[in-house]
N, C-alpha and C positions, 0 to 999 in steps of 0.2 A: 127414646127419651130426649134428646139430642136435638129432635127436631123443635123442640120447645123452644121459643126465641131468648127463653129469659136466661139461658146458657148458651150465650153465644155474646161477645164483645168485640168490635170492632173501633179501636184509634191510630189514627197516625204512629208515624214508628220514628222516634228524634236518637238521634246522635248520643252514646252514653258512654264513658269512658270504661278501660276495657278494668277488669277487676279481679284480684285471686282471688280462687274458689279453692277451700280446704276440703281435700275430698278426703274419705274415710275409703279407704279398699281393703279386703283379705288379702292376705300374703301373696303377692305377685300376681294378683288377679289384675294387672293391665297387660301383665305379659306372657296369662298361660293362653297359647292361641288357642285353644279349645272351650277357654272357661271365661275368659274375659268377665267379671265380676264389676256389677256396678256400683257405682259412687254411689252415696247420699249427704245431705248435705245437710248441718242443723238451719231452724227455720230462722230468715234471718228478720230482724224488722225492718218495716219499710221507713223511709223519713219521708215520708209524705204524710204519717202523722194519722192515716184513716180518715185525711178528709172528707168531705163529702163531694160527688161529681152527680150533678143530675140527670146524667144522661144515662144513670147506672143504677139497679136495684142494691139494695144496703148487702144484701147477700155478694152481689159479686164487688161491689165496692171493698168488702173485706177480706175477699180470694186477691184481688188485687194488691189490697196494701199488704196481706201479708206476705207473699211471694214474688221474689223480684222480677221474674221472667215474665210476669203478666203485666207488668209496668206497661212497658211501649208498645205490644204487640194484641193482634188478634189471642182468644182461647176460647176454646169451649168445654164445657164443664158435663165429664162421661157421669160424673154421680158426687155429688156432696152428703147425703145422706139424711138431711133435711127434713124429707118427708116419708113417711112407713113405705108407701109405695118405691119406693131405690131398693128395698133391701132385696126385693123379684129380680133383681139385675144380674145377681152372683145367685149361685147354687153350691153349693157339697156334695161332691160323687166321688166314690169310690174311682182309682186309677183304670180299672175295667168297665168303668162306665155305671154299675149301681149305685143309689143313694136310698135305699128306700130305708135303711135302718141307721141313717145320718143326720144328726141336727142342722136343721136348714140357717141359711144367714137370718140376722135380724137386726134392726134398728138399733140403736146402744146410745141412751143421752147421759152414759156416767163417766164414759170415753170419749172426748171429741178435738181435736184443735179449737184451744179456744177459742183463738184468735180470729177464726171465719168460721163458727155455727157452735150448736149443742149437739149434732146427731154424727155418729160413726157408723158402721155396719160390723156389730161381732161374727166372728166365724170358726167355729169348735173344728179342731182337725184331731182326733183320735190319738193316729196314729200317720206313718209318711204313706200310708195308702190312700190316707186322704187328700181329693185335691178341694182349692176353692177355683171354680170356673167364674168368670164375667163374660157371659154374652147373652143376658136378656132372655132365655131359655124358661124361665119360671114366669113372666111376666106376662101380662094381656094388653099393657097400654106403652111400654116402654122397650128401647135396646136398644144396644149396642152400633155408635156409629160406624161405618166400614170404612170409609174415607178419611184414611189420616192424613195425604200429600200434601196440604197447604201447611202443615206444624212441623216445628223442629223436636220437640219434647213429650213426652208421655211424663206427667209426675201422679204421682201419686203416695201416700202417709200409712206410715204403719205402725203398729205397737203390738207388743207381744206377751204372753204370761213367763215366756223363758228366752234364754238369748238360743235364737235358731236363724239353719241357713234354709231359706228357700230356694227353690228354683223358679224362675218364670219362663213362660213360656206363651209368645205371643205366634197365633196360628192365624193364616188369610189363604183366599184360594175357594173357590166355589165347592172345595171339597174338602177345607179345613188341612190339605196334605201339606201346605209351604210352613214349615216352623221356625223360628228366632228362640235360642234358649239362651239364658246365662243365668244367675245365682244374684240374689241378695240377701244382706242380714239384717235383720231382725232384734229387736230386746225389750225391757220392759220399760224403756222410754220414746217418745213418737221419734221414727225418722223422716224425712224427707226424700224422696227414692226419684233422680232423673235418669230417663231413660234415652238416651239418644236415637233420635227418629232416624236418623242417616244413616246409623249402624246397622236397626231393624231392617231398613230397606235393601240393605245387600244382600238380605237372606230372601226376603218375603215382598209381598207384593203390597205394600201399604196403602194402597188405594182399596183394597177386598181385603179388609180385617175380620175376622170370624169370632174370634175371644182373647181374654188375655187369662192365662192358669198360673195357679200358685200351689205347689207342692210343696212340704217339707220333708229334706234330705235327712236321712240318716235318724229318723227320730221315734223314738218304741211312745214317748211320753205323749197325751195328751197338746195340744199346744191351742190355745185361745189366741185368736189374731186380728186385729181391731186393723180395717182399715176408711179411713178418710178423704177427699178429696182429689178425684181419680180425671184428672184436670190436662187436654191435649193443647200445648203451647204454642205459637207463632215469637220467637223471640229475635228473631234478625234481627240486626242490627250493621250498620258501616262504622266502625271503629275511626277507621282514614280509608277516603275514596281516592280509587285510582285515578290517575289521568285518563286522556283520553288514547294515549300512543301505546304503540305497543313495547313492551315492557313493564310500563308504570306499578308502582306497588299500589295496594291497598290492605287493609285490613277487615274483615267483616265476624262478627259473631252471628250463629246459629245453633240451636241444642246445643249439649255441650264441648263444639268445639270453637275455635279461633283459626279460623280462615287465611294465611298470608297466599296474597294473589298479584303475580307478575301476569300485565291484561296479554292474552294471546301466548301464555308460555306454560304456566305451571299454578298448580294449587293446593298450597299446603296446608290441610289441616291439624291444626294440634288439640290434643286431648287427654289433661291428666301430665301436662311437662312435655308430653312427647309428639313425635309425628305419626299421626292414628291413619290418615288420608293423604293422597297423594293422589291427585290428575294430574293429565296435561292435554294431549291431543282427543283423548273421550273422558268422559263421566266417569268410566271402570276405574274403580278404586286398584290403585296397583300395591296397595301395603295390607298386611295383615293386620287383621282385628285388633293383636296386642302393642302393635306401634314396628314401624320400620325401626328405632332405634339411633347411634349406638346403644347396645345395654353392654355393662359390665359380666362378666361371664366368668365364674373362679374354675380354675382350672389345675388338674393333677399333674405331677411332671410326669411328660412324656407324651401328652394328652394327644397330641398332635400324631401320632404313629398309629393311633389306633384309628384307622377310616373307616372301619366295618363297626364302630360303634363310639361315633363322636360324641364330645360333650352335647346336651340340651339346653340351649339357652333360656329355655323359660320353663324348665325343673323347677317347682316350688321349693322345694328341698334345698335350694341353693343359698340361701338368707336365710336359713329359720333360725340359726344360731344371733340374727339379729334382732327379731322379734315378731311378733306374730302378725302383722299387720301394717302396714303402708298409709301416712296420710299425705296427700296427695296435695299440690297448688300448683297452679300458673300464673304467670302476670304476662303482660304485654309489659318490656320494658322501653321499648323505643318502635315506633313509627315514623316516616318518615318517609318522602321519596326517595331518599338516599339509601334506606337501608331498614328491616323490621329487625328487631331483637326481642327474644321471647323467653324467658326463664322457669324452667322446669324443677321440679321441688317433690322431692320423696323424703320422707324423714319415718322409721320404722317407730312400733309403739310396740309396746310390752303392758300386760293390763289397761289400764282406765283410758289412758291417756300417754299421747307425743311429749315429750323434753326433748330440751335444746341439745343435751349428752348422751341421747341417742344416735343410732347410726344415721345415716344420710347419706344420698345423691343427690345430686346438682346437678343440670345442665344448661346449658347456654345457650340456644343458636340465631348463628347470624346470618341473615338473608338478606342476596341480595338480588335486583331484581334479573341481573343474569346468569342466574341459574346457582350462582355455588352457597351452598350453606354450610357454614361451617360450627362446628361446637367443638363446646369446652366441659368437658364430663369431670366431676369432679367426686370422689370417694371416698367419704369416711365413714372411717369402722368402730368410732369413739371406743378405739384401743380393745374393742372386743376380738377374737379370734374369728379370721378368713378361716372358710371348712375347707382350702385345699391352698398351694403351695403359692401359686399363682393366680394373677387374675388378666383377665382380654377384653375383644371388644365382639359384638355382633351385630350384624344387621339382619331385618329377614324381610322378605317380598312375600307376593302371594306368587303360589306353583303354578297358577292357572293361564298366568301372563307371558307365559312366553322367553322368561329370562333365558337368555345364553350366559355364561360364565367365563370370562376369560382374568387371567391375574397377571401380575407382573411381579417377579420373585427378588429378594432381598437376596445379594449377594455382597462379597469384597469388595467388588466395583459399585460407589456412591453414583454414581453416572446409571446405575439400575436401579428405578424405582421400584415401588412395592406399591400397589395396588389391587382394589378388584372390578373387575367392570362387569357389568350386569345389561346384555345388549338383547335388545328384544328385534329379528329377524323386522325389515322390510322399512318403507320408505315413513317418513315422518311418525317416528313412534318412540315414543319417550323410554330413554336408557338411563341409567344409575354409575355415577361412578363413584366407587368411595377409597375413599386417599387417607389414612392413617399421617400424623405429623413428622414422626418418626420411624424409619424404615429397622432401626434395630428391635424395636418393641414389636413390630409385626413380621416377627420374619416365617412362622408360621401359618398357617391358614387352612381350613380346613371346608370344607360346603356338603350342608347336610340339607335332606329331606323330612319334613314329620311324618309322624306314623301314619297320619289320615292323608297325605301328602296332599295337603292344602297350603302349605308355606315352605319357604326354602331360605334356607340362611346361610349366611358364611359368619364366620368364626376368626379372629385371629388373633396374636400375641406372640409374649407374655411379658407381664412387669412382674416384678416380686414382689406378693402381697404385705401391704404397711398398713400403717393406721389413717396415712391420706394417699390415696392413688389416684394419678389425676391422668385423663386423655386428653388429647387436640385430633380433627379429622376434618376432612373436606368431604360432602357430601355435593356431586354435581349434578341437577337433574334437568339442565338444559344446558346446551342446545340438543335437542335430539338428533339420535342419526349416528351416535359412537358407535360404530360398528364391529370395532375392533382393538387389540392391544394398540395399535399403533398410532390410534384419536388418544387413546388416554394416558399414553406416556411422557409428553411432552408437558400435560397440566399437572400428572403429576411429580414428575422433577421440579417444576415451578413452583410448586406446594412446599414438598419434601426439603431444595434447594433454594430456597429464596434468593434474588437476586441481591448485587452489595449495595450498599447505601456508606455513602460517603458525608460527614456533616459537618459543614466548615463554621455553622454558627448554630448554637443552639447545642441538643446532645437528643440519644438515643434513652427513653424511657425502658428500663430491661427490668422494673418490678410490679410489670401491669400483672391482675391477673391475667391468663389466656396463655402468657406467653413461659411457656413450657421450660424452656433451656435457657430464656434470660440475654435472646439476642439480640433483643430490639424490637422480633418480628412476632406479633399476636397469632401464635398459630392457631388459637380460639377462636378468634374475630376476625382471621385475614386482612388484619390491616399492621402495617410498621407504627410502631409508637416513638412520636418524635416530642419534645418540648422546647420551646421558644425559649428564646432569652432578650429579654426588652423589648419586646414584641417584634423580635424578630429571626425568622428561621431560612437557614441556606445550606443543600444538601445538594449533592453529585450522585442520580441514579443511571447506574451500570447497567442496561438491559441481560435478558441470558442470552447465552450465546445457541441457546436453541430455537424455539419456537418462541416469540413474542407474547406477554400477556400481560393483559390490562392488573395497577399493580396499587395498591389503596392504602392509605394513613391516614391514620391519627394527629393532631395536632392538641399539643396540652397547654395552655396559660393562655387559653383564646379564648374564653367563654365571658360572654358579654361585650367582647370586641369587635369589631368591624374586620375583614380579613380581606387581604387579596392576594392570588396565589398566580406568581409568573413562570412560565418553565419552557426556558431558552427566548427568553425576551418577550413571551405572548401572552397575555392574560389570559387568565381560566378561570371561565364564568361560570361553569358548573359545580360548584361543592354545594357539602351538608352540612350539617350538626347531628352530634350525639344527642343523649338523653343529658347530659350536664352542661349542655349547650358548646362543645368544645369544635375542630374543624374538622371536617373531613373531604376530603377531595381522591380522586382518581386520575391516576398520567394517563396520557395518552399515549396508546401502541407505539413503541417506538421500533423498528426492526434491528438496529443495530447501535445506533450512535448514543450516548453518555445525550443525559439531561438535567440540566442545569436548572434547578430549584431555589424559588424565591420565596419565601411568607411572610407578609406587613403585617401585623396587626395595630391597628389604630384605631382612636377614639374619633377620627376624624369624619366627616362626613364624604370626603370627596378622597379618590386614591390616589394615595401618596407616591411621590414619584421615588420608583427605585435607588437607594441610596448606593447603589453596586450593580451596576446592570452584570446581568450573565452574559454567557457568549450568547450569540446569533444561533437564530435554529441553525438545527445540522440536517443534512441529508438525513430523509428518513423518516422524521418529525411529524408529525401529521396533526390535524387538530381537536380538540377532545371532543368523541365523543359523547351524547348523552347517552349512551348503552351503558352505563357503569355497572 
């Protein structure tokens, strides 16, 4: 069918700013790694109003307006349902393969989006022995494309006679053997069902697609299932384009993820709040399906003793007392060469619908473009009852990568940090380190395998479960090459340890969010929050007396102002801005010697001359920089 020109669209692809998307999920279905359960999303309108484009039939001109992911990109269209002839494209067969005592698909104009046609395809499923197959198998003139690599998106529209879960099951491979499974729901109002092509690809061979099957789980009852508009998407898009050097951030959107990209280091993708993808020196995804994480983890006392039968971080069972379902968003909050910030949003539902006095998780994270990202997880249980005493943190990778494990234990000596490193054997291959803000809250630790051992996580804690629990953690995923405890002990005392910051004008901001214990230093955002006074700031940074590291702030009462920032008598020409346009800047590696901090802020056009010069560089001093 496919081959028909008049589904297929081809326009330029323009710059769109990045947007939250409220996803609807089953109960931890972004973090059970075996079920990964997809979004869908209500249909949203387009504001371009259905214009008309003359380079476009009215039919795709209304697939366009009403879906925003066909805006800027190529798509091509597997079945609209338009004409009798689509409905040959699916079939009904029995799980063993018969259909001969099955009501076949059929055209349906009482069911349709309205909004782009009159025609659906009905399809009678019994019982959960029934599946509905697409792949062209009944048809004489029509099927099934096999080529999906040049799309990010599989969408396609559902409606149901009762609320049911399917399963799908997307099958490629000259002999149908490569399969992609995971679950969506279903009800007796149209969804919108994205499926992300990036994900499919990890399993299966997306260039050789064979069909795409729909079963229902668990179901004795009859179930009537209308589906619509079975539409393969090209949505890329550049959010903010990297420079040319290496490091440079950018941002890019594709299917449903959001892209943060340091050029030549790393690539993170996010999905649903959290980090779904992770490259760096190859393509191999090194995170599991349900997100690297942190996730919050509620834990029994004592939980930690039992190694022959650790907690499971992504038990569904673990929130049910919160409610039965997950709605999901992300935003892009800040872009920048300085720095991406991206906000992750879980808020649980109970019946119809999400309120604001529902439970909820937050996360934060701040990237930057060398290598450390840090968040800020945030818990609340809107006063309903945590199902155990305590609650922690987890990350998890995929088994198949290689990880070696090494930690660093929490003891009476502050001078021990607590970490975990995650080091994958041999020359330029990207390692994990992850740094907890607080070494008393993770003094335990624990690293488990799954059942199918596909993924491997570490576990750690505890806080005493409240009504708001909150985390801070560093998360490093360049430079590559930590080999061992002894690369990641020194960033994490510099984490865990922040160096002192001395402020002889201006003062310490200690009620940011982020920042955990209220000492100044954002252990959300890795950056010190400082604020001006008459627009002007003067601070004494103490380097550590260990291992040197590049060290980042905030500056507050600067937005709208002109800044210049001197440290030990030299101008630093490299700072950023926030998202509320405030300052941020990065010192430069000092090895040992005290630096002396200056910040003008003026409405001036030209830079004002020092009202206080600091001392003279010191030994040591170097000049900043652009690796921030």
């Amino acid at each position: 069918m496919c081959s028909a020109r008049r589904f297929t669209r081809c326009v330029s692809k323009t710059d769109r700013a990045a947007a939250t998307r409220a996803i609807r999920l089953p109960l931890f279905s972004a973090i059970a790694a075996c079920l990964g359960l997809l979004g869908c999303d209500a249909l949203r309108p387009s504001n371009r109003g259905g214009a008309a484009d003359g380079s476009l039939s009215p039919v795709l001109v209304r697939l366009r307006d009403a879906y925003s992911d066909l805006v800027d990109g190529r798509f091509v269209v597997l079945a609209d349902f338009e004409t009798a002839e689509q409905e040959k494209l699916l079939r009904v067969a029995a799980v063993d393969g018969g259909a001969s005592q099955l009501e076949q698909p059929a055209v349906d104009i009482t069911q349709s989006r309205n909004e782009t046609g009159a025609g659906s395809v009905r399809c009678l499923l019994p019982d959960a022995a029934a599946t509905v197959i697409f792949d062209g198998a009944r048809s004489d003139q029509l099927s099934l494309i096999r080529d999906w690599g040049s799309y990010q998106l599989l969408l396609f529209n559902s409606r149901a006679s009762q609320n049911a879960t399917l399963q799908i099951d997307i099958a490629a491979g000259r002999e149908a053997d490569q399969h992609w499974t995971s679950r969506v729901h279903v009800g007796p109002t149209w969804q919108l069902h994205r499926v992300d092509l990036a994900d499919v690809g990890e399993s299966i061979d997306i260039h050789d697609v064979r069909s795409i099957t729909l079963r229902a789980i668990e179901s004795t009852a009859p179930l009537t299932l209308n589906l619509d508009d079975i539409v393969l998407a090209d949505n890329a898009r550049e959010l903010s384009t990297a420079g040319p050097a290496a490091g440079d951030l950018g941002v890019r959107a594709a299917g449903r993820r959001t892209h943060v990209v340091s050029r030549d280091r790393f690539d993170l993708g996010f999905c649903d709040g959290l980090i779904c993808s992770w490259t760096s020196e190859s393509p191999d995804n090194l995170v599991v399906r349900s997100g690297l994480g942190p996730w919050p983890v509620t834990l029994a006392a004592g939980w930690h003793a039992n190694r022959d039968a650790p907690p499971a971080y992504d038990d569904p069972r673990m929130y049910a007392s919160f409610g039965e379902a997950a709605a999901t968003a992300q935003k892009v909050v800040e872009a920048t060469p300085y720095r991406v910030q991206i906000d992750g949003h879980w808020r649980f539902v109970a019946g119809a619908a999400s309120t604001d006095d529902m439970p909820a998780f937050h996360w934060r994270y701040s990237i930057y473009s060398d290598g450390r990202v840090f968040v800020h997880l945030r818990c609340d249980s809107a006063e309903l009852p945590w199902p155990e005493e305590f609650v922690g943190q987890a990350i998890a990778v995929r088994a198949d990568r290689q990880f070696h494990r090494f930690t660093g234990s929490n003891s009476a000596d502050r001078a021990s940090p607590t970490f975990t490193l995650l080091s994958r054997p041999g020359a330029q291959r990207a390692d994990l380190l992850w740094i907890p803000s607080n070494p008393a809250e993770a003094g335990h630790s624990l690293f488990a395998s799954s059942s199918d051992q596909r993924c491997e996580s570490v576990i750690c804690g505890e806080k005493t479960a409240a009504a708001s629990v909150q985390f801070a953690s560093q998360l490093v995923v360049w430079p590559r090459d930590m080999e061992a405890a002894v690369d990641a002990a020194p960033l994490a005392r510099n984490y865990q340890q922040p160096p002192k910051i001395s402020v002889l004008t201006g003062s310490l901001a200690r009620d940011r969010a982020g920042d955990l214990n209220g000492d100044g230093f954002n252990e959300g955002e890795g950056t010190f929050e400082l604020v001006a006074s008459d627009g002007i700031l003067r601070f004494r940074h103490s380097p550590p007396a260990a291992v040197p590291d590049r060290v980042r702030f905030s500056v507050h009462n600067t937005a709208g102002a002109k800044a210049w920032v001197y440290v030990s008598g030299r101008i630093l020409r490299e700072t950023g801005r926030d998202a509320d346009d405030q300052l941020l800047f990065t010192l430069p590696v000092s090895q040992s010697a005290p630096l002396d901090v200056e910040v003008n802020t003026r409405p001036e056009r030209a830079a004002p001359q020092i009202t206080r010069p600091p001392a003279t560089s010191q030994p040591g001093s170097q000049p900043f920089s652009s690796q921030n």
